[in-house]
mmCIF file as Biopython writes it, N, C-alpha, C and O atoms, coordinates in Angstrom:
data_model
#
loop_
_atom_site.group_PDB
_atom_site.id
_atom_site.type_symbol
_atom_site.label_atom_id
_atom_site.label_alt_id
_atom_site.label_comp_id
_atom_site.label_asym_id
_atom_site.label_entity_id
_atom_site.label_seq_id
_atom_site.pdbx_PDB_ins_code
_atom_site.Cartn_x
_atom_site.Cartn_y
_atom_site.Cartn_z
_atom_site.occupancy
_atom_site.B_iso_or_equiv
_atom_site.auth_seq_id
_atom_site.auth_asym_id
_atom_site.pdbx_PDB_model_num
ATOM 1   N N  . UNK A ? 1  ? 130.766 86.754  142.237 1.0 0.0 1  A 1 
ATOM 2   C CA . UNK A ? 1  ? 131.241 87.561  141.110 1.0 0.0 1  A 1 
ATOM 3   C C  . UNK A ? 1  ? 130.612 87.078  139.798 1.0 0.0 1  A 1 
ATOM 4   O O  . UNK A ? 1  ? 130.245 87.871  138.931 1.0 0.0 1  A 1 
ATOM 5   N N  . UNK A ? 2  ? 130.529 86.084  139.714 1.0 0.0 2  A 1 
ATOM 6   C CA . UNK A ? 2  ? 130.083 85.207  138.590 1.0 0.0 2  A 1 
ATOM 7   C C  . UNK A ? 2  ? 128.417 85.817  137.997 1.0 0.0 2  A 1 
ATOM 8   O O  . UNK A ? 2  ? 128.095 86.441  136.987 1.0 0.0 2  A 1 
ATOM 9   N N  . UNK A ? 3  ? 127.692 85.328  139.077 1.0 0.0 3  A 1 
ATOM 10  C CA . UNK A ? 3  ? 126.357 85.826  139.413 1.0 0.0 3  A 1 
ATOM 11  C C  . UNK A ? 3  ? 126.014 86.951  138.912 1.0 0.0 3  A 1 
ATOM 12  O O  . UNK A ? 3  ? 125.119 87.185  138.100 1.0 0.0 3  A 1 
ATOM 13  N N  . UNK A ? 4  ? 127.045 87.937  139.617 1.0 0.0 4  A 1 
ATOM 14  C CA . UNK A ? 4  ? 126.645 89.660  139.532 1.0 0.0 4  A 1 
ATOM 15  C C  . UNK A ? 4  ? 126.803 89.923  137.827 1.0 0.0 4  A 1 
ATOM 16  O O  . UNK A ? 4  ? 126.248 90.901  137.326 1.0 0.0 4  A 1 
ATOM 17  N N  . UNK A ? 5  ? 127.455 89.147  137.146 1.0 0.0 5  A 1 
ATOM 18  C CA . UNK A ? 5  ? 127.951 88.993  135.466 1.0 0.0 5  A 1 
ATOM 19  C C  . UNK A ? 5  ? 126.890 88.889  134.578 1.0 0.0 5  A 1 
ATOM 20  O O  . UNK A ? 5  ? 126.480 89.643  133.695 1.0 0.0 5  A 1 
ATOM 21  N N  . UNK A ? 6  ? 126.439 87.545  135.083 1.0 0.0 6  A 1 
ATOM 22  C CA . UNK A ? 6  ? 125.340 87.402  134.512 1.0 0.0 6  A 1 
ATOM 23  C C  . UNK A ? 6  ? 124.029 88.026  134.895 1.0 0.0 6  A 1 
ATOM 24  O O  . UNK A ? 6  ? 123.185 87.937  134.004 1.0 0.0 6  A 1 
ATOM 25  N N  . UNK A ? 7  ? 123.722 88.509  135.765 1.0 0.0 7  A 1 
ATOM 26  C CA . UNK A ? 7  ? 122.656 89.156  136.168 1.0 0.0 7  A 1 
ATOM 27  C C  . UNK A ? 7  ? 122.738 90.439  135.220 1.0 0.0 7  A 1 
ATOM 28  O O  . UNK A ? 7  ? 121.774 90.840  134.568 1.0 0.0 7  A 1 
ATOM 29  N N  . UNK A ? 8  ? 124.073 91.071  135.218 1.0 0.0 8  A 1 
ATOM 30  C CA . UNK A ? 8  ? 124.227 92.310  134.414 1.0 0.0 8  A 1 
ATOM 31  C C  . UNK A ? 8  ? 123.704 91.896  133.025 1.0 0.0 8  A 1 
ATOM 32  O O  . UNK A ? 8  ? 122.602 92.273  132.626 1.0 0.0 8  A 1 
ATOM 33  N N  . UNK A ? 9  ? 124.568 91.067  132.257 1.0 0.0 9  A 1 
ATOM 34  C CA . UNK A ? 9  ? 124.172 90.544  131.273 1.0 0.0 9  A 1 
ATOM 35  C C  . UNK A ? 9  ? 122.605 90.406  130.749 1.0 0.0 9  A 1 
ATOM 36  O O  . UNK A ? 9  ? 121.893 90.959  129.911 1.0 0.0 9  A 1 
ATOM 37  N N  . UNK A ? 10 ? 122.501 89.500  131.590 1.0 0.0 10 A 1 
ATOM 38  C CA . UNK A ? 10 ? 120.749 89.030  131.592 1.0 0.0 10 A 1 
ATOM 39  C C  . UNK A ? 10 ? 120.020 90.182  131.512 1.0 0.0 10 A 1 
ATOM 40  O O  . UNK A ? 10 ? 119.110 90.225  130.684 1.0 0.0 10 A 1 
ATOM 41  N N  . UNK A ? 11 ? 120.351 91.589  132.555 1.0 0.0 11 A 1 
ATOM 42  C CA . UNK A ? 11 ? 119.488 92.795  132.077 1.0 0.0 11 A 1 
ATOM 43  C C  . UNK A ? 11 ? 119.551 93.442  131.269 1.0 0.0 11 A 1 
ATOM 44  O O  . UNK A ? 11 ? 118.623 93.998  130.681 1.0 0.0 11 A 1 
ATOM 45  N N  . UNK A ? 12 ? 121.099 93.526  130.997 1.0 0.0 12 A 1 
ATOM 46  C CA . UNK A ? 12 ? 121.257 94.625  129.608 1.0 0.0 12 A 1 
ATOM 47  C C  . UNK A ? 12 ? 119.961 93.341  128.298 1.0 0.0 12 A 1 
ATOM 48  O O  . UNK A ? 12 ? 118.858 93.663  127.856 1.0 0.0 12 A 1 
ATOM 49  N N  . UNK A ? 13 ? 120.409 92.543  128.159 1.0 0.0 13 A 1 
ATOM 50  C CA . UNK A ? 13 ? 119.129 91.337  127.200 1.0 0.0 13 A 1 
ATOM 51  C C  . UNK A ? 13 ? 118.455 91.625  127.338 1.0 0.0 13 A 1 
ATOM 52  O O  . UNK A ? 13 ? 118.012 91.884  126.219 1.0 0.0 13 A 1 
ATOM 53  N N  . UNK A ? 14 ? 117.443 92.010  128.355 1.0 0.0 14 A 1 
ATOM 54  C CA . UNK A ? 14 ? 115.915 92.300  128.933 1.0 0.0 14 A 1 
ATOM 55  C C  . UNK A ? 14 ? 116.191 93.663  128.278 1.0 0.0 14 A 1 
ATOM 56  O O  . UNK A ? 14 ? 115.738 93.789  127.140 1.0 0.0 14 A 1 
ATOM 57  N N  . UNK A ? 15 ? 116.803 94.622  128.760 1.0 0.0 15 A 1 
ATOM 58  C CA . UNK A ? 15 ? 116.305 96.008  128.211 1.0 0.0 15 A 1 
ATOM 59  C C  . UNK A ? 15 ? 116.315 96.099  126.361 1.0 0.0 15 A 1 
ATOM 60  O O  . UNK A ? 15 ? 115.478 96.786  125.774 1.0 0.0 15 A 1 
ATOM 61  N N  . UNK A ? 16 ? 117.373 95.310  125.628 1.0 0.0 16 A 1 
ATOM 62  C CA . UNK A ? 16 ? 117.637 95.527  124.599 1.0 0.0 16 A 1 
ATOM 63  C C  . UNK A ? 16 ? 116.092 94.963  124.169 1.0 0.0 16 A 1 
ATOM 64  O O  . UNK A ? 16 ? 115.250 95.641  123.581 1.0 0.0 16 A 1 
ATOM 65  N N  . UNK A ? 17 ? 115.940 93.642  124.581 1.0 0.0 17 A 1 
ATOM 66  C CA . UNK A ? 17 ? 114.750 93.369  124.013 1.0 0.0 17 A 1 
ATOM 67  C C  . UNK A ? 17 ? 113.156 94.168  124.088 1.0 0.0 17 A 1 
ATOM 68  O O  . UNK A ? 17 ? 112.120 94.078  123.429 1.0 0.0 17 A 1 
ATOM 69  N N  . UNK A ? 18 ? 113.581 94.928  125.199 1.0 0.0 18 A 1 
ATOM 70  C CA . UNK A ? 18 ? 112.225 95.569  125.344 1.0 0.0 18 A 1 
ATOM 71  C C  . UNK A ? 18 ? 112.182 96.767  124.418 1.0 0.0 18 A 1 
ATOM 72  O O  . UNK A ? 18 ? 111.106 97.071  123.903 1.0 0.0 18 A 1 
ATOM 73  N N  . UNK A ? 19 ? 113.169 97.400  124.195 1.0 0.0 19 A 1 
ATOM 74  C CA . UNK A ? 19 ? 113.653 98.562  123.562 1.0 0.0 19 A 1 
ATOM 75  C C  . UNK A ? 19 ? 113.370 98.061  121.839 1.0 0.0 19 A 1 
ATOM 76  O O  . UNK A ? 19 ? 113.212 99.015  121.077 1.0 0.0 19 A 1 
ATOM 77  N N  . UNK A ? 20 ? 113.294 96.529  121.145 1.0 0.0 20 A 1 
ATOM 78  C CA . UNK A ? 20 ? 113.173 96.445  120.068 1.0 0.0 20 A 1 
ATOM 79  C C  . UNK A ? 20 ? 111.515 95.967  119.851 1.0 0.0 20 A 1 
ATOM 80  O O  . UNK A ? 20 ? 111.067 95.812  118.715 1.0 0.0 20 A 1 
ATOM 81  N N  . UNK A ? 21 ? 110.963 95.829  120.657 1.0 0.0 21 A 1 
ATOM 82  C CA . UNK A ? 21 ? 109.581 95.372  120.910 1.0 0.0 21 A 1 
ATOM 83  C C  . UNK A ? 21 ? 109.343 97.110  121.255 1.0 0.0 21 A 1 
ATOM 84  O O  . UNK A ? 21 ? 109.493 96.960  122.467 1.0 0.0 21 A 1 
ATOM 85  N N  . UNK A ? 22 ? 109.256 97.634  121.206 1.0 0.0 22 A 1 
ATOM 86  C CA . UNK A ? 22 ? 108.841 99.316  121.242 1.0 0.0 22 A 1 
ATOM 87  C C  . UNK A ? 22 ? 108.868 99.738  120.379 1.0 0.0 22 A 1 
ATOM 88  O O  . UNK A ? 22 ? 107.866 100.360 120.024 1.0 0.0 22 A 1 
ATOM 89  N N  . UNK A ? 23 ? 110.330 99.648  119.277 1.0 0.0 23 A 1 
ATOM 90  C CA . UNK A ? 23 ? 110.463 99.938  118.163 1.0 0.0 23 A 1 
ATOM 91  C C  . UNK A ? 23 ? 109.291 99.655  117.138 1.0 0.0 23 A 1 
ATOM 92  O O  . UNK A ? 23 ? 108.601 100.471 116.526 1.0 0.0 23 A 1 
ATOM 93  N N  . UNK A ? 24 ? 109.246 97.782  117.115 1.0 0.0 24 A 1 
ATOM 94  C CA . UNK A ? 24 ? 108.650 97.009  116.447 1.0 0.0 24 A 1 
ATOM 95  C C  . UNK A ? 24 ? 107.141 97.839  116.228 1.0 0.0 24 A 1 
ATOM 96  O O  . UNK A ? 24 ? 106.780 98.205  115.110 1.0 0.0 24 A 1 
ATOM 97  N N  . UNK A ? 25 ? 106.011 98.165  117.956 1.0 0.0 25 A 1 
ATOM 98  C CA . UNK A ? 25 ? 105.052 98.513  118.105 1.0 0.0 25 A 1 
ATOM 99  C C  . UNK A ? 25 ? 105.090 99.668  117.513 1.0 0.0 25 A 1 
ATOM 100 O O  . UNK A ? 25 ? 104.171 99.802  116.705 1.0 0.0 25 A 1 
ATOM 101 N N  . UNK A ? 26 ? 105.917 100.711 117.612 1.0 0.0 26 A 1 
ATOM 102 C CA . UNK A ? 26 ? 105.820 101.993 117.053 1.0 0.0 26 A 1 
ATOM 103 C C  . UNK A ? 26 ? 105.973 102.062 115.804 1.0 0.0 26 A 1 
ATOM 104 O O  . UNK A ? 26 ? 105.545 103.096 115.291 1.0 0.0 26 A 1 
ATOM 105 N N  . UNK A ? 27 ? 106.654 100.966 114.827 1.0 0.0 27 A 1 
ATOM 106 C CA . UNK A ? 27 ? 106.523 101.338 113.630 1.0 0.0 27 A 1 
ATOM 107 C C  . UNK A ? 27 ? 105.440 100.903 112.964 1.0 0.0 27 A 1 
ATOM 108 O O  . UNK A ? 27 ? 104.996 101.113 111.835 1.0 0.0 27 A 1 
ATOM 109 N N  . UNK A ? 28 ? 105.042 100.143 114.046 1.0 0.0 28 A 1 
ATOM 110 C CA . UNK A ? 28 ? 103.590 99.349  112.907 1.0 0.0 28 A 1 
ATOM 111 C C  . UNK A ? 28 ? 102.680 100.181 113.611 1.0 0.0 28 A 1 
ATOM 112 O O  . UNK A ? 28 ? 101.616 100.244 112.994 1.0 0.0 28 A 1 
ATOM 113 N N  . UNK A ? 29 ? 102.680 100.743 114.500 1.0 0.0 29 A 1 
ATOM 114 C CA . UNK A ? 29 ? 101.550 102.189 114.253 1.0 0.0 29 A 1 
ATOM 115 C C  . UNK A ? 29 ? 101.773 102.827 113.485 1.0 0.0 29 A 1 
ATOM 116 O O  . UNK A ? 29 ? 100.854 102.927 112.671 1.0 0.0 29 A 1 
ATOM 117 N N  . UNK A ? 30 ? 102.650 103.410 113.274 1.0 0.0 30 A 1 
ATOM 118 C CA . UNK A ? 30 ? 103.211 104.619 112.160 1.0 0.0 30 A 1 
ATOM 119 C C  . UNK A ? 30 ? 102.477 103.933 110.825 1.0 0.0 30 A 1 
ATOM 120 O O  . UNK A ? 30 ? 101.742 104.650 110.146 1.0 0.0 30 A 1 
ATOM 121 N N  . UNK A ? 31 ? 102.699 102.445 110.433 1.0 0.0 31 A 1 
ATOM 122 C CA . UNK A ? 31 ? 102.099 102.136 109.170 1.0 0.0 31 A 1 
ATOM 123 C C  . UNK A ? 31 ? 100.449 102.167 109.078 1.0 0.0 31 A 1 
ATOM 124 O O  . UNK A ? 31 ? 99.687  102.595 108.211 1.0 0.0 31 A 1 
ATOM 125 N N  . UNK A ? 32 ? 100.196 101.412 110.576 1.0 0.0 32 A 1 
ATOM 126 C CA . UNK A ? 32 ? 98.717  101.396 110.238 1.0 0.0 32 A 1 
ATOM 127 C C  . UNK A ? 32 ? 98.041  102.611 110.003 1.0 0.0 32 A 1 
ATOM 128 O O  . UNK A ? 32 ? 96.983  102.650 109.374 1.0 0.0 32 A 1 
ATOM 129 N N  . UNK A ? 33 ? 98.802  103.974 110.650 1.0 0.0 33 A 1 
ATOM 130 C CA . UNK A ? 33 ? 97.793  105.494 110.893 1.0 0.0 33 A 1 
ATOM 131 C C  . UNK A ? 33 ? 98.073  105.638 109.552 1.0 0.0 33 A 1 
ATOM 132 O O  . UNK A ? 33 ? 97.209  106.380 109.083 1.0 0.0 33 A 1 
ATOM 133 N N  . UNK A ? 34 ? 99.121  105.176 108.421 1.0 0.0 34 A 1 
ATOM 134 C CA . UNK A ? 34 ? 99.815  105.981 107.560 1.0 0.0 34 A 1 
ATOM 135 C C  . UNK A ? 34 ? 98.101  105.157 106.432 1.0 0.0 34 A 1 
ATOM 136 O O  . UNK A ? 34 ? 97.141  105.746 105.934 1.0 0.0 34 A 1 
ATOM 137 N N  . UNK A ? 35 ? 98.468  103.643 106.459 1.0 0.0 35 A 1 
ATOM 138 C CA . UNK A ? 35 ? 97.417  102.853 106.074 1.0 0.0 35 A 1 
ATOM 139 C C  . UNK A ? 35 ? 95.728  103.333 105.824 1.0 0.0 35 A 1 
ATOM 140 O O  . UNK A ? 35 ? 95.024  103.137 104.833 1.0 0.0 35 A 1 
ATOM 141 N N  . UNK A ? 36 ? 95.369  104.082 107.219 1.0 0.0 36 A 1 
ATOM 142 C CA . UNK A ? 36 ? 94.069  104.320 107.725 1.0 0.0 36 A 1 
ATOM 143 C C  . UNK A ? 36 ? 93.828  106.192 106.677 1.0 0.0 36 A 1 
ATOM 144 O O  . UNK A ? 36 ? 92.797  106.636 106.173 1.0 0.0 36 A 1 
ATOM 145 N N  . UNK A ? 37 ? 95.198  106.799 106.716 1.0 0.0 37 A 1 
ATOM 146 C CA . UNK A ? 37 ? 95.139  107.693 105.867 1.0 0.0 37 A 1 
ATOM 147 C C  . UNK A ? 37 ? 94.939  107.394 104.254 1.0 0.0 37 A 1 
ATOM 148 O O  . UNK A ? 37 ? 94.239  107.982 103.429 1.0 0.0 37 A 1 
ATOM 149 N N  . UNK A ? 38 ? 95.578  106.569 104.155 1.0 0.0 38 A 1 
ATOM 150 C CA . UNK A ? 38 ? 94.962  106.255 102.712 1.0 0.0 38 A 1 
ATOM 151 C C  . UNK A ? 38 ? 93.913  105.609 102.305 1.0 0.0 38 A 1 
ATOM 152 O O  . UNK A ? 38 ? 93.894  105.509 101.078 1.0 0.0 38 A 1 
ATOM 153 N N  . UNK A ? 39 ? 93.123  105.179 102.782 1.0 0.0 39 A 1 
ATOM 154 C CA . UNK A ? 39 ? 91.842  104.661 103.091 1.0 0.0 39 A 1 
ATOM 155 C C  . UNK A ? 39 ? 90.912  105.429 102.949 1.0 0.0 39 A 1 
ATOM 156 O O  . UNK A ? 39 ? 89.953  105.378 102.179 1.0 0.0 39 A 1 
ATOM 157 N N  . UNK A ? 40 ? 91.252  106.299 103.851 1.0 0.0 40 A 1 
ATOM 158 C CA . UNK A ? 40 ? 89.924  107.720 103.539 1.0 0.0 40 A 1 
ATOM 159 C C  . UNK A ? 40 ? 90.444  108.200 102.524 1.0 0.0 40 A 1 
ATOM 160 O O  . UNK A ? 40 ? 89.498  108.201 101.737 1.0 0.0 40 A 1 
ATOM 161 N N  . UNK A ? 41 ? 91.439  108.676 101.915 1.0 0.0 41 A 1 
ATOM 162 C CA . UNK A ? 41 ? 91.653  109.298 100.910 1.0 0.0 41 A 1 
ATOM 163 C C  . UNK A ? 41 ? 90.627  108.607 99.610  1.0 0.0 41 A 1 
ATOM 164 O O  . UNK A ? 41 ? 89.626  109.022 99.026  1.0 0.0 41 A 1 
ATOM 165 N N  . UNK A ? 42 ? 91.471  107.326 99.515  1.0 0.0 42 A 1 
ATOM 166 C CA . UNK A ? 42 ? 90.787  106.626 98.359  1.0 0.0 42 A 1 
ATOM 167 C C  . UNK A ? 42 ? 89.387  106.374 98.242  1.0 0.0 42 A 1 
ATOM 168 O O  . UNK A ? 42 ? 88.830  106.054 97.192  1.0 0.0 42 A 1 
ATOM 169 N N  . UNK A ? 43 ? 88.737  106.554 99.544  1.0 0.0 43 A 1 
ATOM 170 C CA . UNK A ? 43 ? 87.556  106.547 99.703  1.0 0.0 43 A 1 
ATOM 171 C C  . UNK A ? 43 ? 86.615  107.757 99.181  1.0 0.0 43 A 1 
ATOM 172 O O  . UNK A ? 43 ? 85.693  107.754 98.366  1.0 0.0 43 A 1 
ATOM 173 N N  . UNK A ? 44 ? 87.166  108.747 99.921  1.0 0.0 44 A 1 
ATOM 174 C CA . UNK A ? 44 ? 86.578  110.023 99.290  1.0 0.0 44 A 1 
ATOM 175 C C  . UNK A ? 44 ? 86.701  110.121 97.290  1.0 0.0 44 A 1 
ATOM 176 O O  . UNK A ? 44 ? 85.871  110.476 96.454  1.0 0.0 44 A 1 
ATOM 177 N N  . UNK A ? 45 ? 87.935  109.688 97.178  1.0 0.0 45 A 1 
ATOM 178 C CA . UNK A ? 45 ? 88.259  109.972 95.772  1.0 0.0 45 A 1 
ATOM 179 C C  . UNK A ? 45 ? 86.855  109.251 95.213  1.0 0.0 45 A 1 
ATOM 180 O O  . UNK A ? 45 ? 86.024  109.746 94.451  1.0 0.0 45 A 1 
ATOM 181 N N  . UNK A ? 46 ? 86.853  108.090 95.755  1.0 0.0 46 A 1 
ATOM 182 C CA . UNK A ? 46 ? 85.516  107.130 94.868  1.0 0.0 46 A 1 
ATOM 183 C C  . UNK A ? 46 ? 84.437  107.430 95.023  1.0 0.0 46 A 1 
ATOM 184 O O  . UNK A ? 46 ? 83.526  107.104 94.263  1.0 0.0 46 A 1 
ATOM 185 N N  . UNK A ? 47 ? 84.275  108.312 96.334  1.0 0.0 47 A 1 
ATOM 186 C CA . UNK A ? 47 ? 82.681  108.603 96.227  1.0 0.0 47 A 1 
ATOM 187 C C  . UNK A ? 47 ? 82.870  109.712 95.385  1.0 0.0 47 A 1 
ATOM 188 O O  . UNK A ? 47 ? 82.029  109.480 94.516  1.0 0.0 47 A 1 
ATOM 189 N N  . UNK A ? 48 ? 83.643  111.191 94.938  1.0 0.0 48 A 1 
ATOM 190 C CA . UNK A ? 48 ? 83.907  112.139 94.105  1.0 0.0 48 A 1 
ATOM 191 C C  . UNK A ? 48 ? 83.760  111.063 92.741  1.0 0.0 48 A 1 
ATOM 192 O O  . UNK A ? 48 ? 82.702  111.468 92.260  1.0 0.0 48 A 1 
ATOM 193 N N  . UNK A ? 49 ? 84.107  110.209 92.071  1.0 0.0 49 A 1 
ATOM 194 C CA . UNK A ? 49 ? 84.464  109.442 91.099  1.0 0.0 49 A 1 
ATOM 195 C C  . UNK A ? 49 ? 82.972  109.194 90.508  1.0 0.0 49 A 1 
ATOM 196 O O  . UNK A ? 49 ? 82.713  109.587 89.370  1.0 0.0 49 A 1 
ATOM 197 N N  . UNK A ? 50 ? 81.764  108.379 91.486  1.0 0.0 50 A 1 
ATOM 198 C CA . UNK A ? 50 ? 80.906  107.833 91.501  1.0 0.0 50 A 1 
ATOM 199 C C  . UNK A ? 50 ? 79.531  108.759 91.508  1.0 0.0 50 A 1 
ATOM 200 O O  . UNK A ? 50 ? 78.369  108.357 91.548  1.0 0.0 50 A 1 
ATOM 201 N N  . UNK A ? 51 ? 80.083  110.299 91.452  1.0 0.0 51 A 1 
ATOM 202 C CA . UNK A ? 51 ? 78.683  111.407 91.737  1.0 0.0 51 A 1 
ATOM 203 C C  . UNK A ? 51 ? 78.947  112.001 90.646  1.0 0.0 51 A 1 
ATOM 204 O O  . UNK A ? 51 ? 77.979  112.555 90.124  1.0 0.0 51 A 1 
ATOM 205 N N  . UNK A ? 52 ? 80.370  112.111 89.878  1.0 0.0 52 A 1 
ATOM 206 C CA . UNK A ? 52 ? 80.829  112.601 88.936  1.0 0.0 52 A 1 
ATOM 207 C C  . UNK A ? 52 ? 80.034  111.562 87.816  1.0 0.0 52 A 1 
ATOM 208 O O  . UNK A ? 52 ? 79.436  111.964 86.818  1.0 0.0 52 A 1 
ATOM 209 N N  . UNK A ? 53 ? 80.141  110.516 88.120  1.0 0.0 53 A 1 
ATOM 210 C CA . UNK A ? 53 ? 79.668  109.501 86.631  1.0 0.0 53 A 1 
ATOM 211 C C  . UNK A ? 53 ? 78.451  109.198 86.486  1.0 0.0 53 A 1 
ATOM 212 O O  . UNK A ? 53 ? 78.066  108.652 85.451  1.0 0.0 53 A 1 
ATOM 213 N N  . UNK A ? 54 ? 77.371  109.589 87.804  1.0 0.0 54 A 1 
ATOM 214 C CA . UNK A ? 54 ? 76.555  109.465 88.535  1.0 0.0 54 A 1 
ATOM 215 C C  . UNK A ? 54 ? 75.762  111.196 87.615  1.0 0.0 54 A 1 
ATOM 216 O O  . UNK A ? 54 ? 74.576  111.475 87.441  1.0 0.0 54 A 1 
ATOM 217 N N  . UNK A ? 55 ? 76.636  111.752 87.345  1.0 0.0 55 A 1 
ATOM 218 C CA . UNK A ? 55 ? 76.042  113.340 86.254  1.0 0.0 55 A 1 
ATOM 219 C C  . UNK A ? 55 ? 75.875  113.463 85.153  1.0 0.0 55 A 1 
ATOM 220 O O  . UNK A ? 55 ? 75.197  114.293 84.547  1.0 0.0 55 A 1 
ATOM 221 N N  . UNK A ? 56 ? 76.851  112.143 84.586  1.0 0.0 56 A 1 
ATOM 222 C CA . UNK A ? 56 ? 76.815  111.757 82.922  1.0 0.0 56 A 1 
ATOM 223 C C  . UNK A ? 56 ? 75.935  110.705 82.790  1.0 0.0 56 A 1 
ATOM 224 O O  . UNK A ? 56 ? 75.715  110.220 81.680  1.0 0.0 56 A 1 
#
């Protein structure tokens, strides 16, 4: 009886932890794609910036 307790235990731990390590991975994708979007943005802006000053 004891056993079967902790075994339960021990898995519900295993799933919780896997379930926050998913979280963890998915939000730091969400930042990096969010990251990688602003990157090109600012990028484009500077080459627009640099053809513009590049006329004067």
């Amino acid at each position: 009886m004891m056993t079967t307790t902790l075994f339960v235990i021990a898995g519900i731990l295993l799933v919780a932890v896997i379930a926050r390590q998913l979280v963890f991975i998915y939000s730091r994708t969400l930042l990096l794609r969010k990251d990688a979007a602003i990157t090109r943005v600012r990028i484009r802006e500077e080459k627009e910036y640099l053809f513009i000053k590049g006329l004067y």
